[in-house]
Backbone as ProteinMPNN parsed JSONL, in Angstrom:
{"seq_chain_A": "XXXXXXXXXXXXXXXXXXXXXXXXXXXXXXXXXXXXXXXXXXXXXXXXXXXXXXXXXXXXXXXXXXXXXXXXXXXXXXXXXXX", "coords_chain_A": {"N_chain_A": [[56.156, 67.319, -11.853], [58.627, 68.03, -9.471], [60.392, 66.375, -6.642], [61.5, 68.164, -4.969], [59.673, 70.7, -5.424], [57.365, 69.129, -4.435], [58.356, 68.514, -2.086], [57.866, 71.577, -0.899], [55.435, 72.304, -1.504], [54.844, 70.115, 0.689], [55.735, 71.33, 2.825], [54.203, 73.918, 2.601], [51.364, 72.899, 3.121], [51.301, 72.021, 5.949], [51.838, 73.493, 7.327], [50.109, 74.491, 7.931], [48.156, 72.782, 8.578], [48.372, 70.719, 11.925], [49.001, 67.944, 12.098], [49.886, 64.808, 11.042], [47.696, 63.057, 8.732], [45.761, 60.203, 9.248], [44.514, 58.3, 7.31], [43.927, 59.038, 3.816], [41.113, 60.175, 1.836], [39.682, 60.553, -1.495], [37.383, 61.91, -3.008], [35.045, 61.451, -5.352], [32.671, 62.035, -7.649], [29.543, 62.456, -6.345], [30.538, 62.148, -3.53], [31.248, 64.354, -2.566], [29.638, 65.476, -0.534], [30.078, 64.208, 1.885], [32.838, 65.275, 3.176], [31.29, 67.335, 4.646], [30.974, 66.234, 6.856], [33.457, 65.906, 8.426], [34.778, 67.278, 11.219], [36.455, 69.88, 13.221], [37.507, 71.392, 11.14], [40.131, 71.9, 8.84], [40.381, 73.869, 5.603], [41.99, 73.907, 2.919], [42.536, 75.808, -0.349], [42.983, 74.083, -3.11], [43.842, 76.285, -5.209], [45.211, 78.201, -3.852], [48.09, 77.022, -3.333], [50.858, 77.177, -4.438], [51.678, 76.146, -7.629], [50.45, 74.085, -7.552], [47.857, 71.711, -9.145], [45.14, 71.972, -10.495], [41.182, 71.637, -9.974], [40.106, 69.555, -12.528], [37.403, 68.809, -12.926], [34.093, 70.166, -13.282], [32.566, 71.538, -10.869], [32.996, 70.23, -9.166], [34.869, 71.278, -5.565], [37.555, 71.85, -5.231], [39.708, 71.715, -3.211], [41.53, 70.468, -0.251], [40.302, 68.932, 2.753], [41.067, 68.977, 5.816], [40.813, 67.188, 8.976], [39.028, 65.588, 11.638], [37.077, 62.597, 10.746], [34.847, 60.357, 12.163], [36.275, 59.54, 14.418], [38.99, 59.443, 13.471], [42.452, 60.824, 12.034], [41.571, 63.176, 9.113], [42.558, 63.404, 5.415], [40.759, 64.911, 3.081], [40.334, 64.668, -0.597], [38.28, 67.013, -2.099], [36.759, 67.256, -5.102], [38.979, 66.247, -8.021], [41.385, 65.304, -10.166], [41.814, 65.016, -14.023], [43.484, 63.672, -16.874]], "CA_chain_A": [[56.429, 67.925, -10.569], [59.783, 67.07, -8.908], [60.634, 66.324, -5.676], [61.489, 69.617, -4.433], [58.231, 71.066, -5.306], [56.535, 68.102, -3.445], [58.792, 69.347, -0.412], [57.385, 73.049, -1.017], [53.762, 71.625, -0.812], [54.122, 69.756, 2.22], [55.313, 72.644, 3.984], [52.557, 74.842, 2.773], [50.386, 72.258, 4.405], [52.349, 70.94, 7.237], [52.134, 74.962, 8.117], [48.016, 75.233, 8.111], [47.666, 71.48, 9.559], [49.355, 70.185, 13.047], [49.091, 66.633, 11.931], [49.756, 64.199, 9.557], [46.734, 62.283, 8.499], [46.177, 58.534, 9.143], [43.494, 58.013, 6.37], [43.622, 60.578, 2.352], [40.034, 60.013, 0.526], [39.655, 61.29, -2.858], [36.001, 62.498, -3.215], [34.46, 61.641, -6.467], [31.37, 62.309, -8.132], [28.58, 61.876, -5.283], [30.718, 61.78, -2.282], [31.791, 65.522, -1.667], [29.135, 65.899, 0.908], [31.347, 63.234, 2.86], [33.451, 66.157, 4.137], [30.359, 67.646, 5.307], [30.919, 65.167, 8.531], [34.556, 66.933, 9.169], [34.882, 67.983, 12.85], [37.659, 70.453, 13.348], [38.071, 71.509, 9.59], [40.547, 73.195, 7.947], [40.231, 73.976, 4.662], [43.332, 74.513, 1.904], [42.087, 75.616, -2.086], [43.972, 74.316, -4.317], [44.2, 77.488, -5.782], [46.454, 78.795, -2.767], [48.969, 75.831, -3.202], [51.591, 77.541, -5.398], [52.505, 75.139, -8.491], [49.39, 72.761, -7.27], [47.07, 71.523, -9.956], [43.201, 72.699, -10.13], [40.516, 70.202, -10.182], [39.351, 70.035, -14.176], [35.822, 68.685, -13.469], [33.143, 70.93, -12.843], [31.331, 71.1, -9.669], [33.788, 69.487, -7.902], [34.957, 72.046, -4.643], [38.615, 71.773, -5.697], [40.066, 71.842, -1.994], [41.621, 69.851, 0.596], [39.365, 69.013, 3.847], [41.627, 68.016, 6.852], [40.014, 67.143, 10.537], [38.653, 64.305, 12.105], [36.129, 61.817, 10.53], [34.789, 59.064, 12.852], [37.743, 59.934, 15.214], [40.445, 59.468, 12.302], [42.808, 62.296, 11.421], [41.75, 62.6, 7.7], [42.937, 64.623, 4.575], [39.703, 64.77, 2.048], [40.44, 65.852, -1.862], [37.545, 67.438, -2.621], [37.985, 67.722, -6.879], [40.174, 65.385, -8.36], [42.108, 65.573, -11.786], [41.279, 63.677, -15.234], [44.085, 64.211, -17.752]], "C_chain_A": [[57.615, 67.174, -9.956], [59.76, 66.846, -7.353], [60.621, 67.641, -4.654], [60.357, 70.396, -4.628], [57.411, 70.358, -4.51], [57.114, 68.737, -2.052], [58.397, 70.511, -0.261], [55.793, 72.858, -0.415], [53.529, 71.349, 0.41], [54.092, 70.405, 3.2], [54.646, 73.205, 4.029], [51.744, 73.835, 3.458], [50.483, 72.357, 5.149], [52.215, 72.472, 8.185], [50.534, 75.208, 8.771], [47.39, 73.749, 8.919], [48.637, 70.532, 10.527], [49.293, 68.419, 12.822], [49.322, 65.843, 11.135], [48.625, 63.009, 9.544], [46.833, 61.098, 8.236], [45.311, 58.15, 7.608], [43.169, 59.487, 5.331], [42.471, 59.374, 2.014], [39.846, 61.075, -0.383], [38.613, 61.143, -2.785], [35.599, 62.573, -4.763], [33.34, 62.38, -6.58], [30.314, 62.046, -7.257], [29.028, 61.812, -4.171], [31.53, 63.308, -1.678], [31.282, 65.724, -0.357], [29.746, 65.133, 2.221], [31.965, 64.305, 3.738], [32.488, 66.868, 4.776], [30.142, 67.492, 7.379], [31.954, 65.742, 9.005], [34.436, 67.137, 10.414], [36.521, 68.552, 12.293], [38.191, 70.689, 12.345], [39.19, 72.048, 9.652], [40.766, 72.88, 6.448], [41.671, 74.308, 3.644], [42.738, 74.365, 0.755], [43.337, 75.005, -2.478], [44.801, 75.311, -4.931], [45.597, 78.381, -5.261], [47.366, 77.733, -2.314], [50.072, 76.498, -4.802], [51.926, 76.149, -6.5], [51.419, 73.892, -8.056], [48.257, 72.703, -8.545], [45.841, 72.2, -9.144], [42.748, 71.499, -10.763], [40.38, 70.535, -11.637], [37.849, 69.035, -14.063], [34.989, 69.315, -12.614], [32.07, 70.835, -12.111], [32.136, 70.922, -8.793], [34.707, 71.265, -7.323], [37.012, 72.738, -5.144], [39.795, 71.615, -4.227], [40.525, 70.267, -1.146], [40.866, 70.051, 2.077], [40.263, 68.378, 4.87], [40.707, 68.057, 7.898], [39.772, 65.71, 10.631], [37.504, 63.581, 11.866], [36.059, 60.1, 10.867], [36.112, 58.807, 13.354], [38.875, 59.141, 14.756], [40.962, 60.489, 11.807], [42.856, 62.102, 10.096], [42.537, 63.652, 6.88], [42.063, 63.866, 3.46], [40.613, 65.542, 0.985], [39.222, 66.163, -2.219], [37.741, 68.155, -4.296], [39.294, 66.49, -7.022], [40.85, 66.07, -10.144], [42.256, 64.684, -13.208], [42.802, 64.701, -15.959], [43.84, 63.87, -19.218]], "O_chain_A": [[57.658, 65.944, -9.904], [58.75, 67.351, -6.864], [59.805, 67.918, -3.775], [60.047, 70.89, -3.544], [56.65, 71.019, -3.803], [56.461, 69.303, -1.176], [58.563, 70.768, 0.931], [55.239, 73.147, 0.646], [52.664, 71.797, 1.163], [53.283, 70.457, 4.127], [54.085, 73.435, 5.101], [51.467, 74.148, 4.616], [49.564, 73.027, 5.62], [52.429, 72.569, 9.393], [50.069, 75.856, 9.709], [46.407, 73.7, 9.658], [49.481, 69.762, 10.069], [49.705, 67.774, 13.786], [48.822, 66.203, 10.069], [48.726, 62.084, 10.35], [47.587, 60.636, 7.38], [46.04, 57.535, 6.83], [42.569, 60.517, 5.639], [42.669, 58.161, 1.931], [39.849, 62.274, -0.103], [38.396, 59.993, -2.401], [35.789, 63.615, -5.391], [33.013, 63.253, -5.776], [30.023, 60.878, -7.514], [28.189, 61.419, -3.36], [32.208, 63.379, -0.653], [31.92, 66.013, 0.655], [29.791, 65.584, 3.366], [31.692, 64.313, 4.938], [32.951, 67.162, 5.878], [29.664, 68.041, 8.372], [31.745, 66.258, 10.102], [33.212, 67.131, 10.54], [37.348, 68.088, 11.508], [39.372, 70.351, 12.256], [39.363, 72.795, 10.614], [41.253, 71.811, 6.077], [42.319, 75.274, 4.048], [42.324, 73.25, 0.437], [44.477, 75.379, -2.205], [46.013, 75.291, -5.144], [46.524, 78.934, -5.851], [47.486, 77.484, -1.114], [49.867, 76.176, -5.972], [52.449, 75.156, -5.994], [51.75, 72.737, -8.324], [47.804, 73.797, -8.883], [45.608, 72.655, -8.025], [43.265, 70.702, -11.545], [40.521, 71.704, -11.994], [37.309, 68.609, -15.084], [35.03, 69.147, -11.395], [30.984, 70.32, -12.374], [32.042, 71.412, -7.667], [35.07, 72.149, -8.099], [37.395, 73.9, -5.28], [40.928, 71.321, -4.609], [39.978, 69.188, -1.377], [40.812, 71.18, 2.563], [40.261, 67.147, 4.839], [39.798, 68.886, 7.843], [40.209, 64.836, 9.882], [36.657, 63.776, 12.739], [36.628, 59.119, 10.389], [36.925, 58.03, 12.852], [39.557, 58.37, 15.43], [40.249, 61.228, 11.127], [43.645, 61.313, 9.577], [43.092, 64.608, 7.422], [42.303, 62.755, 2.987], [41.336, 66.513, 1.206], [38.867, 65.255, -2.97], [38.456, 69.089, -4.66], [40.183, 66.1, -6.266], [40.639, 67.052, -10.857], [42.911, 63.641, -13.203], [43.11, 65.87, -15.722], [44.478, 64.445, -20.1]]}, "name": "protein", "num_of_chains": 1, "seq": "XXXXXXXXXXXXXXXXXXXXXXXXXXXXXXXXXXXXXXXXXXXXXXXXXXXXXXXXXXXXXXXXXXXXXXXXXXXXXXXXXXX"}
């Protein structure tokens, strides 16, 4: 992925979330329900991230979780990526 695709991404975000997040957690195995706690979600699939990977392990939500956990603006990965 080059640069310029990374700049494509952040705008698709940057368009669906007014903030930039002080604190990213990556959500393994056992800790999806974590986003559960969210206040003020919004949700982005993967899927609807042109040129964005998909999680490859099964179960996992595949999605980004932005909002506020324990009044911190976060960005959850729900799904990660094994290669």
């Amino acid at each position: 992925m080059d640069m310029k695709r990374i700049d494509q991404i952040c705008a698709f975000i940057g368009e669906r979330v007014p903030y930039v997040p002080e604190v990213l957690v990556i959500l393994g195995s056992g800790l999806g329900a974590m986003a559960d706690e969210v206040e003020e979600k919004i949700v982005v699939k993967y899927e609807d991230i042109d040129g964005f990977l998909v999680s490859t392990v099964e179960g996992h939500a595949g999605q980004f979780v932005f909002g506020t956990y324990k009044g911190k603006k976060v960005a959850m990965m729900q799904g990660r990526f094994h290669y």
